[in-house]
C-alpha positions in Angstrom: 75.2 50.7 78.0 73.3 53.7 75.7 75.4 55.6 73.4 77.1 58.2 75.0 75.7 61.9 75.1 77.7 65.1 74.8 78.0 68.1 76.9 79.4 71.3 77.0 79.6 73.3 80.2 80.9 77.2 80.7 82.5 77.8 83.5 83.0 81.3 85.0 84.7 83.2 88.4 82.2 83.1 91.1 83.9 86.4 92.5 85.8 89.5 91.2 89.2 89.1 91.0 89.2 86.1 89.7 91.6 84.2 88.1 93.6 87.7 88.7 94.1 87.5 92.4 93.2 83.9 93.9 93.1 83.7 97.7 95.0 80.5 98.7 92.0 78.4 99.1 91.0 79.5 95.1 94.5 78.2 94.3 94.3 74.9 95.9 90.8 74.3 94.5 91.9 75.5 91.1 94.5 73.4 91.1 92.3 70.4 92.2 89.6 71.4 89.7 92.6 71.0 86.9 93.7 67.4 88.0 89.9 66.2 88.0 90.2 67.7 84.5 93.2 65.8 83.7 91.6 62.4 85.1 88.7 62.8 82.8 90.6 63.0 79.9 92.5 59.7 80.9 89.3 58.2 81.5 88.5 59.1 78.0 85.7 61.4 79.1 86.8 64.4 78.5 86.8 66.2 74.8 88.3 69.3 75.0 88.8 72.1 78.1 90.2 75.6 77.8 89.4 79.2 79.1 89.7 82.5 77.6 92.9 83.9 77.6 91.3 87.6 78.3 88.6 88.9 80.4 85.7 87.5 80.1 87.0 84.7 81.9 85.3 81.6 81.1 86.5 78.2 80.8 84.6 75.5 78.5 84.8 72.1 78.6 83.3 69.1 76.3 82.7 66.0 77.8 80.9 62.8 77.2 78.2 60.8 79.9 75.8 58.7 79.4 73.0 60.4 80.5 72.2 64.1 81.9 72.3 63.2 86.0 75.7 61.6 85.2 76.6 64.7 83.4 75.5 66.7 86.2 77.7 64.6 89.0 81.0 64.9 86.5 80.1 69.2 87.2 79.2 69.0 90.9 82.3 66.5 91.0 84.5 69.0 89.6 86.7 70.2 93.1 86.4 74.4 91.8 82.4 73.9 91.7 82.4 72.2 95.0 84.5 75.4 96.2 82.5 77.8 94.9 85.0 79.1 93.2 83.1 78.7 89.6 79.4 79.6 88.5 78.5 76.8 85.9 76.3 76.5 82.9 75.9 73.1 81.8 74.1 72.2 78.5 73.6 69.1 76.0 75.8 69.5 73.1 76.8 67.6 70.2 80.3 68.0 68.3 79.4 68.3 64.4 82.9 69.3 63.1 86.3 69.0 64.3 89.8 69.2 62.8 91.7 65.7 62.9 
């Protein structure tokens, strides 16, 4: 096993109106696309994940996978992507400070 890679991925509302007024299939996925979230941090692969707290709405998380395709399965993995809910950026990305 290689030394494990960073990532950082934006994620944004793939509509208008969103996170303001989710239709009841944006909810369910959203809350799906937070429990995936929650897995990966168990699984210790997860950094860090948080969204603005103000338009623009964009969510960011940090993750860790060994290479880019497996990087790219944890995003098209992620229940809100499969949805459609989400537009997502995804880009290498290496931690180089962080508070303890």
């Amino acid at each position: 096993m290689g030394e494990r890679q960073q990532f950082i991925c934006f994620l944004e509302p793939a509509r208008e109106g969103m996170p303001e007024a989710p239709s009841p299939e944006e909810q369910q996925a959203v809350g799906a696309h937070f429990a995936y979230y929650q897995r990966l941090c168990e699984e210790g692969v997860l950094v860090l994940a948080g969204r603005t707290q103000e338009a623009p709405w964009i969510g960011v998380f940090i993750f860790e996978a060994e290479s880019r395709e497996e990087a790219e399965r944890v995003v098209a993995e992620d229940p809100g992507v499969r949805a459609g809910v989400f537009a997502v950026r995804l880009q290498s990305y290496r931690v180089a400070l962080a508070r303890e």
